[in-house]
C-alpha positions as CSV (number, residue, x, y, z in Angstrom):
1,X,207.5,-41.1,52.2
2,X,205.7,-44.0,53.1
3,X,202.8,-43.2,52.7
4,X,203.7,-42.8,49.2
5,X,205.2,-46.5,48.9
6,X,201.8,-47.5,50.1
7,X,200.4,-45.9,46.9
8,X,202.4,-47.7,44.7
9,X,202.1,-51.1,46.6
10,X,198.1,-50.6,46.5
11,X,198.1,-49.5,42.7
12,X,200.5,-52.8,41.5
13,X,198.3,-55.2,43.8
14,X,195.0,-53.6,41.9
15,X,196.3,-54.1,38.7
16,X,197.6,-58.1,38.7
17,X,194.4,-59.1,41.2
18,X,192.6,-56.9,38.7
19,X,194.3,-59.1,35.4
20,X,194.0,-62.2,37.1
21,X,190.5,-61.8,38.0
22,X,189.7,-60.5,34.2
23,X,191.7,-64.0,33.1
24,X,189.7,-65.8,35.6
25,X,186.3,-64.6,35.0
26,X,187.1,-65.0,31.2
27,X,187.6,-68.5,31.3
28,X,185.6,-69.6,33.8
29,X,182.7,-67.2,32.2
30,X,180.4,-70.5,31.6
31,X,180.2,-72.0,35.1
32,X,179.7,-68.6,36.6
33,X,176.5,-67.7,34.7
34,X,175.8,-71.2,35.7
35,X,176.5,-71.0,39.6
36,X,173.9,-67.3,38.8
37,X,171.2,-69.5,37.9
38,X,171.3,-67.6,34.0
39,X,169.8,-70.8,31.9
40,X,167.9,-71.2,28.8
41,X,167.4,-67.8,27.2
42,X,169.3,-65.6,29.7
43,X,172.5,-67.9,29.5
44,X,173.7,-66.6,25.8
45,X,173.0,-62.6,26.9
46,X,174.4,-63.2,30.9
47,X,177.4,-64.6,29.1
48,X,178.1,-61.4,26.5
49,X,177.7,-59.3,29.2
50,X,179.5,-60.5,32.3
51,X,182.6,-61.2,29.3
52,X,182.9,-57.5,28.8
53,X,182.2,-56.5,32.2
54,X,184.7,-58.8,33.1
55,X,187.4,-56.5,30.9
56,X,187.1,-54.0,33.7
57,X,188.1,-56.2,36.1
58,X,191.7,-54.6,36.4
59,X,189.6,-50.5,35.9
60,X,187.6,-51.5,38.5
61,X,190.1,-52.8,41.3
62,X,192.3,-49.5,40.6
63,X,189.6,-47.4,40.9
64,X,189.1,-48.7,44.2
65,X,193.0,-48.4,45.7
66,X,193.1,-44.8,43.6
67,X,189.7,-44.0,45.9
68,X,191.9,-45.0,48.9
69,X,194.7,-43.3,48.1
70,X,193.1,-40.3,48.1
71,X,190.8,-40.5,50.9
72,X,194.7,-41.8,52.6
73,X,195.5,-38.1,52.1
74,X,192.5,-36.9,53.5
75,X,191.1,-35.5,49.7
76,X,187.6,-36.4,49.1
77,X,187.1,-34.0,46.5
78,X,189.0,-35.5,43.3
79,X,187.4,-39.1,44.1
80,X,183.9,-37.3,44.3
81,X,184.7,-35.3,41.1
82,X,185.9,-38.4,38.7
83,X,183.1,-40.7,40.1
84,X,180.6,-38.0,39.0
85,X,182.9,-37.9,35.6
86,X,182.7,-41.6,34.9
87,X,179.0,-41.9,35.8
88,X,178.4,-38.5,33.4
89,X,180.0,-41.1,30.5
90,X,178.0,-44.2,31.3
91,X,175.1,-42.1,31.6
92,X,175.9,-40.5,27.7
93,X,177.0,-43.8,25.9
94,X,174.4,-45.8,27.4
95,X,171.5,-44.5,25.0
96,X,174.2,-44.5,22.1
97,X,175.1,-48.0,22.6
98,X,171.9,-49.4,23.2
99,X,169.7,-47.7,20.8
100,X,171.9,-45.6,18.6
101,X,174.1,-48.5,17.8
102,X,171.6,-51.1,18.4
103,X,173.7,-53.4,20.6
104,X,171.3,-53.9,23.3
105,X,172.3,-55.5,26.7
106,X,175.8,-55.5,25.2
107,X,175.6,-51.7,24.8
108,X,175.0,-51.1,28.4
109,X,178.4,-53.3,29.0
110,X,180.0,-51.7,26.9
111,X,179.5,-48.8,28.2
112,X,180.1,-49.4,31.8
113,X,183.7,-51.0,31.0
114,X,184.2,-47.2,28.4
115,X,183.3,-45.3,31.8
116,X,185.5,-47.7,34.1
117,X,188.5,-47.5,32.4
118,X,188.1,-43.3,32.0
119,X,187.5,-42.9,35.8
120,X,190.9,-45.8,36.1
121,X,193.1,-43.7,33.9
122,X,191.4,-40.2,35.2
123,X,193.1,-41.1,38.5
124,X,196.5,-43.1,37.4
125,X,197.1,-40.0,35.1
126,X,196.3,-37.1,38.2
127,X,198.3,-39.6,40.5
128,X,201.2,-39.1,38.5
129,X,201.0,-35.6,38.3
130,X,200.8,-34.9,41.5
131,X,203.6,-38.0,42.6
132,X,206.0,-35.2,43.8
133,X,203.4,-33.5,45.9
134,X,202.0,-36.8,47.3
135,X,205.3,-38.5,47.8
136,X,204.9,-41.0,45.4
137,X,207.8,-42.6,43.9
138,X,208.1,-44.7,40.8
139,X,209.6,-47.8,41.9
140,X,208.0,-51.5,41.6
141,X,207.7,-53.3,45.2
142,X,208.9,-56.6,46.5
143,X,206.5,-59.7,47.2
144,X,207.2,-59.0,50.9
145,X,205.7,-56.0,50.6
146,X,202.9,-56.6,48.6
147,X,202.0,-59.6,50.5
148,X,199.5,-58.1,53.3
149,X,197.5,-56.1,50.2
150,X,197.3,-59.1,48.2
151,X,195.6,-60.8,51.1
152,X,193.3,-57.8,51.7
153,X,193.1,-57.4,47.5
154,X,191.8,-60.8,47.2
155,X,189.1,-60.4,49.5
156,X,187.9,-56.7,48.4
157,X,187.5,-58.9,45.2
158,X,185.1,-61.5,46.3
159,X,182.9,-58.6,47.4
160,X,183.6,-56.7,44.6
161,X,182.6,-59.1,41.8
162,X,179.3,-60.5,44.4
163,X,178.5,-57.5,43.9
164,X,179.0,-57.3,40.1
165,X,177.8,-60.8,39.6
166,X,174.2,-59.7,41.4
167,X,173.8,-56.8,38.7
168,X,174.8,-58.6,36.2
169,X,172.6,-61.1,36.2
170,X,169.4,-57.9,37.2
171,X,170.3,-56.4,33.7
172,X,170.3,-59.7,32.1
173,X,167.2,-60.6,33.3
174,X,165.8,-57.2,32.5
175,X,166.7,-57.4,29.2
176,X,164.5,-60.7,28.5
177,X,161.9,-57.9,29.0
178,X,162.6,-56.3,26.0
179,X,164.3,-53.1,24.6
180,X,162.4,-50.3,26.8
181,X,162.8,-52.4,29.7
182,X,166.8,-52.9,30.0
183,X,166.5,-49.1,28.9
184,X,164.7,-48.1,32.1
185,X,166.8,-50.4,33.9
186,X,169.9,-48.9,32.8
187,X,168.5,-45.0,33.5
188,X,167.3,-46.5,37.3
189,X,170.8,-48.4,37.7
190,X,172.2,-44.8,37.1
191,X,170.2,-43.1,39.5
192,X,170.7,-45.3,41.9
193,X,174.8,-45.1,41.7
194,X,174.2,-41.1,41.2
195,X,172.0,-41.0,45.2
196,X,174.6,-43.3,46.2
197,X,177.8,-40.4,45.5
198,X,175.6,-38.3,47.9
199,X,175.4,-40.6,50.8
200,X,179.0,-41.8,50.0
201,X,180.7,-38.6,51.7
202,X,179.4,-39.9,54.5
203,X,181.0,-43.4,54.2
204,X,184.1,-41.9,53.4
205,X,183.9,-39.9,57.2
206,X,183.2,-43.2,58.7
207,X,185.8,-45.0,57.4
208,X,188.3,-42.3,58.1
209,X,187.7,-41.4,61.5
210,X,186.7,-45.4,62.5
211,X,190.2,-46.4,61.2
212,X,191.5,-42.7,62.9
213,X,190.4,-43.6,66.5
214,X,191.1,-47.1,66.4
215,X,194.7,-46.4,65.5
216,X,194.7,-44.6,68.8
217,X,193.0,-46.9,70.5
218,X,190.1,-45.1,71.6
219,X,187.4,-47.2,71.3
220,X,184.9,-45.5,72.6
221,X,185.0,-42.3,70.0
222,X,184.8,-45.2,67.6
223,X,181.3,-45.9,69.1
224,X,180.3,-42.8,69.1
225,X,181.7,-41.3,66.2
226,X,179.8,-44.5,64.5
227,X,176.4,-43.9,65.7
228,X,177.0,-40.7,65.0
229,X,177.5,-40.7,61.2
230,X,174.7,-43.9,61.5
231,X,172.1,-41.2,62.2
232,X,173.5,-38.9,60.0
233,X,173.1,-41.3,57.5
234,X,169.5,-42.2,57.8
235,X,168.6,-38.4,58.3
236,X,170.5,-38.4,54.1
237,X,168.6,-41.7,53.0
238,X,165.1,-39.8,54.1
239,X,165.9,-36.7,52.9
240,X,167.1,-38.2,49.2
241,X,164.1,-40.4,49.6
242,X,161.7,-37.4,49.9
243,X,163.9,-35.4,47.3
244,X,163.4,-38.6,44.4
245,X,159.7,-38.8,45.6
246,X,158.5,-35.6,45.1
247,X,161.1,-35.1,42.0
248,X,159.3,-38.3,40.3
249,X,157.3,-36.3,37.6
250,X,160.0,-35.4,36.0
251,X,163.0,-37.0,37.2
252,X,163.0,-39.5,34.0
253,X,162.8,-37.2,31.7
254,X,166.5,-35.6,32.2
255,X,167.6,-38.9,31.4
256,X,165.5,-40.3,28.4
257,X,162.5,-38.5,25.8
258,X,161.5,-42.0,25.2
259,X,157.9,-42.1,26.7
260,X,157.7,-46.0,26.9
261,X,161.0,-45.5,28.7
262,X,160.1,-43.0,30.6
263,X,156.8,-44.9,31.7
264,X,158.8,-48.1,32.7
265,X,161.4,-45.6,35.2
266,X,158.5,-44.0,36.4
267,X,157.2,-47.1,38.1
268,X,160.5,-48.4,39.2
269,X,161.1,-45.0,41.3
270,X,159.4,-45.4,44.1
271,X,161.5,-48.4,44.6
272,X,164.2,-46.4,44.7
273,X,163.0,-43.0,46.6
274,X,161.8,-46.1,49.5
275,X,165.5,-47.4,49.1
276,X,167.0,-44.3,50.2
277,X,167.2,-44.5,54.1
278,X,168.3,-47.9,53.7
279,X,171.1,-47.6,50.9
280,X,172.2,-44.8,53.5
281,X,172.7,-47.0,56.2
282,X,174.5,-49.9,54.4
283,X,176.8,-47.3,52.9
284,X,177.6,-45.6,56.4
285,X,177.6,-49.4,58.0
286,X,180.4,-50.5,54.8
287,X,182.3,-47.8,56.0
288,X,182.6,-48.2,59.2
289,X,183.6,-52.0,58.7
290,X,185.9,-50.8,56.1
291,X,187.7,-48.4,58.4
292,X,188.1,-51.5,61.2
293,X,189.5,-53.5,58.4
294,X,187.0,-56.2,58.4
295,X,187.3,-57.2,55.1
296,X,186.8,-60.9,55.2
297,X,183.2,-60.1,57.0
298,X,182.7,-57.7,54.5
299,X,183.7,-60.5,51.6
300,X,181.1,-62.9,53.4
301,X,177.7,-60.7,53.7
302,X,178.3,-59.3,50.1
303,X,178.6,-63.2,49.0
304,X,175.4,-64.3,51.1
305,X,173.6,-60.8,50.1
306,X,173.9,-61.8,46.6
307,X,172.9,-64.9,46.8
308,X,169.3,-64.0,48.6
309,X,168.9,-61.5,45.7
310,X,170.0,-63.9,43.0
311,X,167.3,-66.5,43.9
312,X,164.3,-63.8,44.3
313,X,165.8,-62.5,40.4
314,X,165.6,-66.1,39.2
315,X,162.1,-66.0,39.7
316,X,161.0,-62.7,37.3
317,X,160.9,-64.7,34.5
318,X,158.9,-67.6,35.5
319,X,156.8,-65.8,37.7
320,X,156.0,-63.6,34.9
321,X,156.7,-60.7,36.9
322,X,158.2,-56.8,35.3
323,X,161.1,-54.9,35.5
324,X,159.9,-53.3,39.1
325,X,160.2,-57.3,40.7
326,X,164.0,-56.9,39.5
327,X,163.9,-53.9,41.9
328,X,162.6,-55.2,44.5
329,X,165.6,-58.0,44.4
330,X,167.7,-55.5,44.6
331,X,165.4,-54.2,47.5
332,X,166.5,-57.9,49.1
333,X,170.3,-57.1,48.4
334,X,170.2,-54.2,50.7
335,X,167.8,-55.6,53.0
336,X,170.6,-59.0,53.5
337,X,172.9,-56.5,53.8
338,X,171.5,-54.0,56.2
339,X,170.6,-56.9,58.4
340,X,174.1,-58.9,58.4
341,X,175.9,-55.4,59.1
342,X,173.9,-54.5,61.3
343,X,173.7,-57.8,63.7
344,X,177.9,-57.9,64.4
345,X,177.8,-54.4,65.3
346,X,175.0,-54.0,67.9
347,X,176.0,-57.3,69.1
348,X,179.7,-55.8,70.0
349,X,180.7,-53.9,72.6
């Protein structure tokens, strides 16, 4: 059926933006780490790392449209599940790569870009299983088609790889810190991603029943259904906030025995148990923007988010500031971002 055709359409966009933006990113590696602000001694490690990060470019993008596809036919489960997988890897090869194979900031690429591409071909490989049930049907669509997702592909990039760019550049700086640092980073980055699955059901309801009631023109069970799921989502971000708070004693030890490690995570949580209520918010907010197709909006405040936390991560090093100032740019991300979702909407009818 169509909805099948869409599938496909979605799944061949994702993977030539995906290799063109791998392509791109490869060569223009050098000016990118430049236009981050990574100089001096952060260029040479931002560089090995946004290379191989760079190699999930394609993993990454189908991820995305397989996430759609999915939530298109109204199954949240199997996008929830394989998200949980791929985190479950990153979370196993990070140690190994970093410490058991003693490759450092590289490792924890590495590592991501192993997990991307399990989750990519996790859902390529269930997609095709299931193509009979779904509708799906193996045939390779014409530029006419494609041309409206390339459009909407090229955009979900920008924001996609702000995004990427942004944390890049945190883990590069957190390695300068040293070993146990861009160790503790990598245990709160996965944390972070793992509170974030939680809140994201919520996202996924927003964007679902936004794009539901505007295709029926109802817009005033859009309103409501977004404020709705907005409280809903602060009520999460508090709750998670208290749960990580009062779980703080020995929440870092189910990811790392290392007691420098663990010392570093333990003063970076509180960052993140105070993050909580407003992750939840931007999530919700991305949702609902996502399910009124504002994707060029959403292109632009990722872009000017990730600036306002770039210039505040620039200034670790030569402030002589510790891996919990890192945080607290990432504090600012969310922050930007809260605030330039949050302006369009209350200011719309």
């Amino acid at each position: 059926g169509r909805a099948g055709e869409l599938a496909i359409q979605a799944l061949v966009v994702a993977g030539i933006t995906g290799l063109v933006t791998t392509l791109a990113l490869l060569a223009l590696a050098e000016p990118v780490v430049a236009l981050m602000g990574a100089e001096g001694e952060l260029r040479e490690p931002a560089l090995a790392y946004l290379r191989i990060r760079a190699l999930a470019g394609t993993a990454v993008l189908v991820i995305l449209a397989s996430h759609g596809i999915f939530r298109g036919y109204q199954d949240t489960r199997t996008p929830l599940t394989i998200t949980l997988g791929l985190n479950g890897v990153n979370l196993v090869l990070d140690p190994l790569f970093i410490f058991g194979f003693g490759w450092g900031l590289e490792g924890a690429a590495w590592a991501t870009l192993a997990a991307q591409w399990v989750g990519a071909i996790w859902f390529l490989l269930l997609l095709f299983r299931r193509r009979k049930e779904l509708g799906i049907t193996l045939s390779f669509p014409t530029l006419p088609d494609l041309a409206p997702f390339l459009r909407i592909g090229g955009e979900l990039v920008v924001r996609t790889f702000a995004l990427i760019g942004t944390l890049t550049l945190a883990t590069a700086i957190a390695t300068r810190l040293g070993s146990v640092a861009v160790a503790a980073h990598q245990v709160a980055t996965q944390l972070f991603f793992l509170l974030a699955l939680i809140v994201d059901g919520l996202a996924v309801a927003a964007q679902a029943m936004v794009g539901k009631y505007r295709g029926s023109g109802d817009i005033l069970a859009v309103r409501a259904a977004s404020n709705r799921l907005l409280v809903w989502g602060l009520t999460a971000g508090l709750v998670l906030g208290l749960a990580v708070h009062l779980s703080s004693p020995f929440l870092p030890r189910i990811f790392t025995s290392d007691p420098e490690t663990i010392s570093q995570v333990e003063r970076v949580l509180p960052i993140i148990a105070w993050m909580q209520p407003l992750n939840a918010l931007v999530f919700v907010w991305d949702g609902i923007f996502l399910g009124s197709e504002r994707f060029r909006f959403l292109a632009l405040q990722m872009v000017v988010s990730s600036f306002a936390a770039g210039c505040v991560l620039l200034l670790v090093l030569p402030m002589g500031w510790g891996l919990t100032s890192v945080w607290w740019a990432i504090v600012v991300l969310m922050v930007v971002r809260l605030a330039t979702l949050a302006t369009p909407y209350f200011g719309s009818r």
